[in-house]
Backbone as a printed PyTorch tensor [residue, N CA C, xyz], in Angstrom:
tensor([[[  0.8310,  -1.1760,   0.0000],
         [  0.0000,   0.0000,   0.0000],
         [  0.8820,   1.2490,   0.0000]],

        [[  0.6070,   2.1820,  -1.2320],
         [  1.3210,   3.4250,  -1.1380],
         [  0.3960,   4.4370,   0.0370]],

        [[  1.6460,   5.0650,   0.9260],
         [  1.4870,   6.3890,   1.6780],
         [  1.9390,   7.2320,   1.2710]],

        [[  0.9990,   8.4250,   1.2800],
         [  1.9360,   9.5940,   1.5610],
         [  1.6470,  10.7460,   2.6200]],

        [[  2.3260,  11.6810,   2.9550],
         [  2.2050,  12.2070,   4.0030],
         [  3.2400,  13.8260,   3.9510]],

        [[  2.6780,  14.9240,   3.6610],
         [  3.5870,  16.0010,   3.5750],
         [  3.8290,  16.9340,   4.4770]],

        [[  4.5710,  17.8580,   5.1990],
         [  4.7090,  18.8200,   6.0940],
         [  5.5720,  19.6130,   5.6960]],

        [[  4.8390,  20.6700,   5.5760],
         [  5.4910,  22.4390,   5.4630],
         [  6.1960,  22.9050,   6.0260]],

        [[  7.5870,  23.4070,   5.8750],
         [  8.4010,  24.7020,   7.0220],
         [  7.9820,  25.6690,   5.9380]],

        [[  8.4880,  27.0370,   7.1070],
         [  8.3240,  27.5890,   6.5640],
         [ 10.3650,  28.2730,   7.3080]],

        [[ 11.2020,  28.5540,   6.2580],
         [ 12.7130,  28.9800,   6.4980],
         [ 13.3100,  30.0750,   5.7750]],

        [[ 13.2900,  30.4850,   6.9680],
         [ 13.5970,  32.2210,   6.8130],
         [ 14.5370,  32.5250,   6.3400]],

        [[ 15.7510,  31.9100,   6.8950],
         [ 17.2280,  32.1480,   6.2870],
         [ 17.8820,  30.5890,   5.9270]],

        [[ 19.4180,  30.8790,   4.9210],
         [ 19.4230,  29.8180,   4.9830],
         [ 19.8170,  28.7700,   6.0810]],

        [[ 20.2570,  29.6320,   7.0930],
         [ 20.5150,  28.7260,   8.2360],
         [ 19.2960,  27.7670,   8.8420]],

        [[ 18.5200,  28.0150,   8.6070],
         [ 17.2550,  27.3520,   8.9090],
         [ 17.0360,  26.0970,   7.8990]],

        [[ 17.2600,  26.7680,   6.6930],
         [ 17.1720,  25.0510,   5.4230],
         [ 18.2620,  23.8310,   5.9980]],

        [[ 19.5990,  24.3660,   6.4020],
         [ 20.6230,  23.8370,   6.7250],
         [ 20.3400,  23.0550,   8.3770]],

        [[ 19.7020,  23.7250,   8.5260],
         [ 19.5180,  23.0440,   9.9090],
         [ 17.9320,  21.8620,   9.8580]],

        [[ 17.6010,  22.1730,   8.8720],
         [ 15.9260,  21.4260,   8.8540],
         [ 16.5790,  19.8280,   8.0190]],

        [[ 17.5520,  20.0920,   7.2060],
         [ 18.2970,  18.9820,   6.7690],
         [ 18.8840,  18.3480,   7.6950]],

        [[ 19.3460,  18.6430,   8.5230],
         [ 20.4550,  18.2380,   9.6900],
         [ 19.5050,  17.5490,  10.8600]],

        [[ 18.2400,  17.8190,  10.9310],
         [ 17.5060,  17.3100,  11.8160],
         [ 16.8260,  16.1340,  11.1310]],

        [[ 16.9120,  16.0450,   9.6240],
         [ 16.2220,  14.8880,   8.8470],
         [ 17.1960,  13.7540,   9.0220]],

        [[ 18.7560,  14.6500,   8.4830],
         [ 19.4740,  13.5780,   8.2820],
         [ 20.1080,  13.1970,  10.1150]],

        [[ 19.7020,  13.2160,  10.7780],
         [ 19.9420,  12.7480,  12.4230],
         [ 18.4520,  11.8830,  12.1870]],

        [[ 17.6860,  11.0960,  11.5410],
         [ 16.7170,  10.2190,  11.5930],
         [ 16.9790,   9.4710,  10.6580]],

        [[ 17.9910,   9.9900,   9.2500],
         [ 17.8390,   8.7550,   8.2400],
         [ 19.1520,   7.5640,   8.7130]],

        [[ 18.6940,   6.3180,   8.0700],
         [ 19.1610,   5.2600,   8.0710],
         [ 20.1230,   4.9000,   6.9570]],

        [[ 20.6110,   4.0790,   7.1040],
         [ 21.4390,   3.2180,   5.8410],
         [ 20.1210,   2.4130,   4.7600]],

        [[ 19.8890,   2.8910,   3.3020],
         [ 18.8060,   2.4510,   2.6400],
         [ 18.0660,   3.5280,   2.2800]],

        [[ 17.9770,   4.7110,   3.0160],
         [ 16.7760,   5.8040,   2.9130],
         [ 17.4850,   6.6500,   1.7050]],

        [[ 16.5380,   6.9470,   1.0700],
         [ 16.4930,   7.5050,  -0.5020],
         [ 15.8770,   9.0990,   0.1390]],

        [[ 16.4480,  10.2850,  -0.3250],
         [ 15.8620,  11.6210,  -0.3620],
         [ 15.8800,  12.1940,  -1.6270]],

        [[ 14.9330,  12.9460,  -2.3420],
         [ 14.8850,  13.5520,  -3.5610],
         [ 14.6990,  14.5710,  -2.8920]],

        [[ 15.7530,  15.7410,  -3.6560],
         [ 15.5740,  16.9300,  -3.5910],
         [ 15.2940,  17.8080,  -5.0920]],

        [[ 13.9400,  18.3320,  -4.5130],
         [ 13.4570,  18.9920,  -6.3540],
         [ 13.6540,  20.9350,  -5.4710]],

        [[ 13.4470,  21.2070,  -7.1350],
         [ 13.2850,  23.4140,  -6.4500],
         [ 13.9140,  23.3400,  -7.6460]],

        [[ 14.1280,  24.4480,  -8.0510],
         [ 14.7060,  25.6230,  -8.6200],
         [ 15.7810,  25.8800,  -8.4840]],

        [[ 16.9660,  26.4350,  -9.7260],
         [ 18.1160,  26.7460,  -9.0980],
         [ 18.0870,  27.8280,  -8.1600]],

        [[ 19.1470,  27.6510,  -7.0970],
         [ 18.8360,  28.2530,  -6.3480],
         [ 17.9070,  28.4540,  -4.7530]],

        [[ 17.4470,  27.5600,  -4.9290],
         [ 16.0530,  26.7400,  -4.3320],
         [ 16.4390,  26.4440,  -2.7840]],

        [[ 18.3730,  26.3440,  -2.5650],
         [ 18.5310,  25.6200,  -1.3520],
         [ 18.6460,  24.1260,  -1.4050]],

        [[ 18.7680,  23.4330,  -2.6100],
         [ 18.7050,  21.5680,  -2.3900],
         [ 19.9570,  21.2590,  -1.5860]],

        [[ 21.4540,  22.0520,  -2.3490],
         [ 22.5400,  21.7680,  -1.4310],
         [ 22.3500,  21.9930,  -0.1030]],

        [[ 22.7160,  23.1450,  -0.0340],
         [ 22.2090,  23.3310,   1.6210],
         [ 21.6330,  22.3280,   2.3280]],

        [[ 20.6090,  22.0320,   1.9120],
         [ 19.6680,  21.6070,   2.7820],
         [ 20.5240,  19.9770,   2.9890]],

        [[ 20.9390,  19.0600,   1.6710],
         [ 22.1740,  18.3900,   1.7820],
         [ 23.3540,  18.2740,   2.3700]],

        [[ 23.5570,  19.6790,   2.4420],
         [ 24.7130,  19.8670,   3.7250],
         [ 24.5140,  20.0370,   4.9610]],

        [[ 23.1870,  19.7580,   5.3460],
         [ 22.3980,  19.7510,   6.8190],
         [ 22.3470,  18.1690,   7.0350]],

        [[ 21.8530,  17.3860,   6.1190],
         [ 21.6250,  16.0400,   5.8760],
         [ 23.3020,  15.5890,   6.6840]],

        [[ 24.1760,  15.9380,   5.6360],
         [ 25.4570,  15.5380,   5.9070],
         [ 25.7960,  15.7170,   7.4320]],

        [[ 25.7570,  16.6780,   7.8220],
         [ 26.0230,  17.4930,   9.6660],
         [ 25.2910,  16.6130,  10.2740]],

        [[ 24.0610,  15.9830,  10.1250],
         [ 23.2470,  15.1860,  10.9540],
         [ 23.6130,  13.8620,  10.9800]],

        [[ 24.0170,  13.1590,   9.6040],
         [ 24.4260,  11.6380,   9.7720],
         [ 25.5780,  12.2870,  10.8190]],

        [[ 26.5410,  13.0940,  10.2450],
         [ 27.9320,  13.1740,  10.8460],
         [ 28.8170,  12.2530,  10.1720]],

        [[ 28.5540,  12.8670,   8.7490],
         [ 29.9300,  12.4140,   7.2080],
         [ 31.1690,  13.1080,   7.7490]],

        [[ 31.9560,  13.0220,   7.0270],
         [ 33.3510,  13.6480,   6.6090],
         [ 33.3810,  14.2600,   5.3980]],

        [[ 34.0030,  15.3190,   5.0860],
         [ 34.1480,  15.9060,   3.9600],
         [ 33.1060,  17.0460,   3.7160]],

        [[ 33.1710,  18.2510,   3.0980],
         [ 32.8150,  19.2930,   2.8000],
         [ 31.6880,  18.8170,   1.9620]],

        [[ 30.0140,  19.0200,   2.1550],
         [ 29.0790,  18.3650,   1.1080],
         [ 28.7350,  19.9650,   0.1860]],

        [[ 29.3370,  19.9490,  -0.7220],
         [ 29.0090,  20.6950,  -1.9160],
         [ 28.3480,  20.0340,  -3.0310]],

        [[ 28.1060,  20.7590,  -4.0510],
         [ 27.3110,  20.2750,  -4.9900],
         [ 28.0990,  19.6970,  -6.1480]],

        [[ 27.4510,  18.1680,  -6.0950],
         [ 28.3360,  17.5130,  -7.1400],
         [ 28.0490,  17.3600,  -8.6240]],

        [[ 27.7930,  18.4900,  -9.1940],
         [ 27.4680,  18.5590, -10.3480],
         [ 28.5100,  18.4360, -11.3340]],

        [[ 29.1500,  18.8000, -10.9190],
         [ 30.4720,  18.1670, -12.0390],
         [ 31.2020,  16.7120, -12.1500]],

        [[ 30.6200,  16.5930, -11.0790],
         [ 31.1750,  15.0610, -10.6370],
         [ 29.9910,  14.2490, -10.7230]],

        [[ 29.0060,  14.1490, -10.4000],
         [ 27.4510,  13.6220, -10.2780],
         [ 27.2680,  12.8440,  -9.0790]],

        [[ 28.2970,  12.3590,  -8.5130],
         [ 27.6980,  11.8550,  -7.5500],
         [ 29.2140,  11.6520,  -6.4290]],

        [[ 29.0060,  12.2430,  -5.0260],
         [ 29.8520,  12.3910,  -4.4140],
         [ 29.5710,  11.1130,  -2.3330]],

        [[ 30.5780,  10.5910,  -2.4830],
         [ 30.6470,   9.9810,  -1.5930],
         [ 31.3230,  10.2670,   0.4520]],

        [[ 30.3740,  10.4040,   1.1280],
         [ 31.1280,  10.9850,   2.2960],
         [ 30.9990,  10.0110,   3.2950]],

        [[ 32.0450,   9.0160,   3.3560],
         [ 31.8620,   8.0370,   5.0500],
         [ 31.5550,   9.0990,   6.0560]],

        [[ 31.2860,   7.8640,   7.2800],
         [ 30.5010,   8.4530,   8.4790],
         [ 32.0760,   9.0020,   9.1010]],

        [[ 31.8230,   9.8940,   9.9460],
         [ 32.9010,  10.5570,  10.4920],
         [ 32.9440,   9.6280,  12.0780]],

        [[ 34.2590,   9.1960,  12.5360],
         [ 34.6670,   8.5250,  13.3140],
         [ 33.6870,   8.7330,  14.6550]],

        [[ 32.9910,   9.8920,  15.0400],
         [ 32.3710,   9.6610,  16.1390],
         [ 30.5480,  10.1550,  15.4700]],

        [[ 30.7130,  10.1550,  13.9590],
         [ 29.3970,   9.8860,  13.8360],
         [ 28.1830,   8.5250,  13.8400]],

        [[ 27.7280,   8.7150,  12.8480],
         [ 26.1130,   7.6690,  13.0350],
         [ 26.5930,   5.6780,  12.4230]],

        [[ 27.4120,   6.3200,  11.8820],
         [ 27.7910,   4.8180,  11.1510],
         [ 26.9820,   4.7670,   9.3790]],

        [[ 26.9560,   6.0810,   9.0390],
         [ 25.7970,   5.5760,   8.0980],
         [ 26.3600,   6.7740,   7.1470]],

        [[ 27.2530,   6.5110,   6.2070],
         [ 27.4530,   7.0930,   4.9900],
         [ 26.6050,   8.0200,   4.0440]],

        [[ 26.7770,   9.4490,   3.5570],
         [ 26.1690,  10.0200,   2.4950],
         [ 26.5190,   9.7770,   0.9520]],

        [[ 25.9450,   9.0600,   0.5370],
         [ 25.8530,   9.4590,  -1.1370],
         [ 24.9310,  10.2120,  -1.7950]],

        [[ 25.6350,  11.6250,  -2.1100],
         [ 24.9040,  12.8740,  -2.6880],
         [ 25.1070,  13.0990,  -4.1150]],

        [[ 24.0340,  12.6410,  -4.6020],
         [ 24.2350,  13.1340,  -5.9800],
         [ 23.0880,  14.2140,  -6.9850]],

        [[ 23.8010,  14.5190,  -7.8030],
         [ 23.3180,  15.5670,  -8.6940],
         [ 22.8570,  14.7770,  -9.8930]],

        [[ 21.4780,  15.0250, -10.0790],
         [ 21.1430,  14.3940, -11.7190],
         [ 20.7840,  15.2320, -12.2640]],

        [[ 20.8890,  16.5860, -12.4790],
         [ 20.6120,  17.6400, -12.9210],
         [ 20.9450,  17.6800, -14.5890]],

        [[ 22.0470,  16.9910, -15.1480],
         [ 22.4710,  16.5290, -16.2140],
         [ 22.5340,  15.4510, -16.8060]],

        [[ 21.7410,  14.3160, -15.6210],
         [ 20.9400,  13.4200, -16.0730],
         [ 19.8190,  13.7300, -16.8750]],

        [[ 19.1890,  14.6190, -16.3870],
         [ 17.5750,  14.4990, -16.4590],
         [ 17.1230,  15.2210, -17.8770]],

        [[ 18.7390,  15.4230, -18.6080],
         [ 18.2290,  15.9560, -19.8920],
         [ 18.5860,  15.1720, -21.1920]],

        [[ 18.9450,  13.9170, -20.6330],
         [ 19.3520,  12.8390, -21.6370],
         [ 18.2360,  12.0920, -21.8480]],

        [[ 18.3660,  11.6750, -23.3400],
         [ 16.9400,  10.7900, -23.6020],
         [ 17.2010,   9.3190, -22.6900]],

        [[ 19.1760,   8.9630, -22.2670],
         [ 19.1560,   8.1160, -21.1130],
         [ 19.2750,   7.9050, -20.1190]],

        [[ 18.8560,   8.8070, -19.3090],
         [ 18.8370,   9.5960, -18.4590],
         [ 18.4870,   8.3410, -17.0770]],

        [[ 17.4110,   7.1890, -17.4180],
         [ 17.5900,   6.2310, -15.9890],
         [ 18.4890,   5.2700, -16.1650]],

        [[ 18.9390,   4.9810, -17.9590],
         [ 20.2640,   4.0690, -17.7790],
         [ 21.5160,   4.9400, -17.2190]],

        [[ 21.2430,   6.3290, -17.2160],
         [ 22.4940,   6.3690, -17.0620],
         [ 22.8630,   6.6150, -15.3550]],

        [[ 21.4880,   6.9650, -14.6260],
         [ 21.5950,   6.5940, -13.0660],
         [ 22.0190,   5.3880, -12.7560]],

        [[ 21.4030,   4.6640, -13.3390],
         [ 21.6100,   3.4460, -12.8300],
         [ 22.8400,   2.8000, -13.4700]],

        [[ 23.8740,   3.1860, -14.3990],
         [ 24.7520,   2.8090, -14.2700],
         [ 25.4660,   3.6960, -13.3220]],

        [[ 25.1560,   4.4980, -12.2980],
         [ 25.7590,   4.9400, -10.7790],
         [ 26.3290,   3.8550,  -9.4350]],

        [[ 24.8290,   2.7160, -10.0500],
         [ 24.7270,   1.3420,  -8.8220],
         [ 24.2000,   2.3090,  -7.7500]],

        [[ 23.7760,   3.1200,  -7.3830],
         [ 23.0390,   3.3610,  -6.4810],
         [ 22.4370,   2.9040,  -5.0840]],

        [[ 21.6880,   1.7510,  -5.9540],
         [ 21.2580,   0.6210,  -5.1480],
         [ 22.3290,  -0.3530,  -4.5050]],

        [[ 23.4840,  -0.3280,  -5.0790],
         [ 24.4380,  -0.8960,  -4.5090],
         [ 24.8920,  -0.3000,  -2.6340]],

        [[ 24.4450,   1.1010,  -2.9990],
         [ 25.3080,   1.9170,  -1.7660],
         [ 23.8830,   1.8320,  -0.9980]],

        [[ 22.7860,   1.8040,  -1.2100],
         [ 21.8230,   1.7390,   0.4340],
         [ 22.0000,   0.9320,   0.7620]],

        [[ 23.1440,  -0.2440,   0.9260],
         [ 23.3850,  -0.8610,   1.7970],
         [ 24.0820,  -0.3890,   2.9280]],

        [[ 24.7570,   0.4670,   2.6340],
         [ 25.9170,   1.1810,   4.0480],
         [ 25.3670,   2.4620,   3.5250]],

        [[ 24.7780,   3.1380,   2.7870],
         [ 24.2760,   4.4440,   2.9130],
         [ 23.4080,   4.7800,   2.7420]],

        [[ 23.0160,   6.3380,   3.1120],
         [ 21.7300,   7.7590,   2.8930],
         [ 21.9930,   8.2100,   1.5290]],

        [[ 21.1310,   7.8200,   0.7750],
         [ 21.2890,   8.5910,  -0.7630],
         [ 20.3130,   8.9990,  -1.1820]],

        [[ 21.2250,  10.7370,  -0.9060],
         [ 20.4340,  11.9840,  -1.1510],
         [ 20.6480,  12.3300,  -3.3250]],

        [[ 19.6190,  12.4100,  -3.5500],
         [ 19.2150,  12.8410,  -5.0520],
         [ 19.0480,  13.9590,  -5.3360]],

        [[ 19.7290,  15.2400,  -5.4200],
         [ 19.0680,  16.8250,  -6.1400],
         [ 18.7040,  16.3420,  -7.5930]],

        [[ 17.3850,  17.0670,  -8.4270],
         [ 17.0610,  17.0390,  -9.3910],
         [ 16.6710,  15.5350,  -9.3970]],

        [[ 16.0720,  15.0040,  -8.1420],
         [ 16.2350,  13.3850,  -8.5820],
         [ 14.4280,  13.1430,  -8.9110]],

        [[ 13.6200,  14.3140,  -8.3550],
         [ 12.2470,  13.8630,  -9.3560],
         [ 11.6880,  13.1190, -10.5700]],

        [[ 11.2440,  12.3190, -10.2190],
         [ 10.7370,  11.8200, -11.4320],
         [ 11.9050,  10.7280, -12.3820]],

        [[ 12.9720,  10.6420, -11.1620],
         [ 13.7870,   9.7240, -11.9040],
         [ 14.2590,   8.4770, -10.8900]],

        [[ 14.6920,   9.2700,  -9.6230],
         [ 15.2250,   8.4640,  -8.6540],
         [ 14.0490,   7.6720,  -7.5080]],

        [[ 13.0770,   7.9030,  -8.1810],
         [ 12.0970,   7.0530,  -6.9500],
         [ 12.2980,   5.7370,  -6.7220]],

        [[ 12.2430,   5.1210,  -7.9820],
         [ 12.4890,   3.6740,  -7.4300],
         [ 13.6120,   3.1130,  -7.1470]],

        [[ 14.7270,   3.9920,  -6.5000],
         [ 15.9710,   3.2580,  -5.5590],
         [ 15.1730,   2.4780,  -4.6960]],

        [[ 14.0310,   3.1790,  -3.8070],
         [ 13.9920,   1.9620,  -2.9380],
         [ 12.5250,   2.0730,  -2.8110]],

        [[ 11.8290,   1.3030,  -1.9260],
         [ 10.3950,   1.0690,  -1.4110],
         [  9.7670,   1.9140,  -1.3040]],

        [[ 10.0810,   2.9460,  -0.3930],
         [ 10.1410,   4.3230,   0.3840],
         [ 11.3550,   5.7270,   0.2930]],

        [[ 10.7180,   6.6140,  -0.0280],
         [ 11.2690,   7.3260,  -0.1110],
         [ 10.7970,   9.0890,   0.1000]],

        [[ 11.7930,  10.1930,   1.0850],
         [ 11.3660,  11.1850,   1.1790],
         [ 11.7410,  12.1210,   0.1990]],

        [[ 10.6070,  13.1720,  -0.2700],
         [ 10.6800,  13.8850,  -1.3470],
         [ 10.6420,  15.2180,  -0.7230]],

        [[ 11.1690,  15.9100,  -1.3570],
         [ 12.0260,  17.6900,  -0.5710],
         [ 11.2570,  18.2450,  -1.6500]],

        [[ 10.7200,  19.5280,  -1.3970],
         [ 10.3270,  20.2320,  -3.1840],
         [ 10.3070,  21.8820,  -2.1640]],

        [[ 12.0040,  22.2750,  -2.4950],
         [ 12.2220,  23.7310,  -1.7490],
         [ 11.3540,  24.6460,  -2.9890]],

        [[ 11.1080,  25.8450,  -2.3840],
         [ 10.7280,  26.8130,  -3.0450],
         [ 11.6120,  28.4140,  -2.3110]],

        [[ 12.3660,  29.0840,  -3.1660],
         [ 12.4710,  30.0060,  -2.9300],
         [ 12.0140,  31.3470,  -2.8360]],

        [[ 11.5200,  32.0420,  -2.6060],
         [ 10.5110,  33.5700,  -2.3730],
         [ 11.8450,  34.6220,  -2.4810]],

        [[ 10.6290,  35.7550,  -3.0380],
         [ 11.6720,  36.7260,  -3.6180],
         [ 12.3820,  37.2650,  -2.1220]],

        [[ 12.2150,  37.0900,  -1.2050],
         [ 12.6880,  37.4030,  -0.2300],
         [ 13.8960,  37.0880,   0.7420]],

        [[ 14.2510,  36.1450,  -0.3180],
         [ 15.2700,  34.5000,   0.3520],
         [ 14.8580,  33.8310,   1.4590]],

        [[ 13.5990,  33.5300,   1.8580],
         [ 13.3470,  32.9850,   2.2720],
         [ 12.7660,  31.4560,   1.6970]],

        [[ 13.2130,  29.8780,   2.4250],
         [ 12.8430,  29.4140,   1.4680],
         [ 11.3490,  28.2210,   2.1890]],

        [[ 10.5190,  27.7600,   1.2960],
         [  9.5970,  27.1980,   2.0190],
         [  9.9050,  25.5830,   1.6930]],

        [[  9.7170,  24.5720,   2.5650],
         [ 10.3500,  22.9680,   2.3920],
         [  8.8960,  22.3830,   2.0720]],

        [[  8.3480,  22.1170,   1.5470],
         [  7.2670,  20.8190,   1.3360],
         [  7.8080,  19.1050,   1.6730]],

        [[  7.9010,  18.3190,   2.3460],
         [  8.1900,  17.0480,   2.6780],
         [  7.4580,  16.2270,   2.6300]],

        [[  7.4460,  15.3680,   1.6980],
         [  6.4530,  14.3330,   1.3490],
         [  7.4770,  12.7290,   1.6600]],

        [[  6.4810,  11.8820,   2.4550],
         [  7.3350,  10.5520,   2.4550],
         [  6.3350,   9.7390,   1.6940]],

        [[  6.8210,   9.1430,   0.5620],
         [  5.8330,   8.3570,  -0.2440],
         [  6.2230,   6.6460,  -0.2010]],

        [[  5.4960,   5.5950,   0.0030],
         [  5.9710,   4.3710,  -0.2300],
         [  5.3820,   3.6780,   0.4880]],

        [[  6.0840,   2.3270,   0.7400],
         [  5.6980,   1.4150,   1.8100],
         [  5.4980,   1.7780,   2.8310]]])
């Protein structure tokens, strides 16, 4: 049986996106799939680099768009539970666009990791059973608003 279930912030600055990630990723597990959708600009990193602070990775989580997909073990007195952050942003404009995720193996890494998806709408859902969906919106104000949807088993 599919669920779903969404909840609104509302984040004023970006310290607030960064920290609303950081409180998600202090709940995710090894296996848990996050899509992050918005706009450039939108806050997906950020909010990824909150994710990262909360497992308690190693390494600086920037945006791996040049690289597509970036790997951060758990940091020695963190969670035990690895980030794989990737960018499909230059996926998502290829006519092969899910062969070419999935030649990532993806599914290989929710075994020891959290794999977070920017631009992963509509492509990355079926990594796994369940999965939480991010859809930032930015306001002309920089303020940004989070929609959180957990859809799946």
């Amino acid at each position: 049986m599919m669920t779903e279930e969404t909840t609104r912030y509302e984040l004023p600055t970006e310290a607030d996106t960064e920290a609303l990630g950081a409180r998600i990723g202090a709940r995710l597990d090894k296996g848990d799939v996050v899509l992050l959708a918005g706009p450039l600009g939108a806050g997906k990193t950020v909010f990824a680099r909150g994710i990262g602070r909360g497992l308690g990775v190693t390494g600086a989580v920037t945006s791996p768009t040049f690289v597509i997909a970036r790997e951060h073990p758990p940091a020695p007195d963190g969670r035990g539970v690895a980030l794989v952050h990737v960018d499909a942003y230059r996926l998502n404009f290829g006519a092969n666009a899910r062969a070419e995720l999935d030649d990532l193996d993806l599914d290989t890494d929710l075994a020891a990791a959290a794999v977070v998806v920017e631009w992963g709408e509509g492509l990355a859902e079926t990594l796994a059973d369940r999965h939480l969906l991010v859809r930032l919106t930015r306001r002309d104000d920089d303020s940004r608003v989070a929609e959180l949807t957990w859809t799946g088993a």
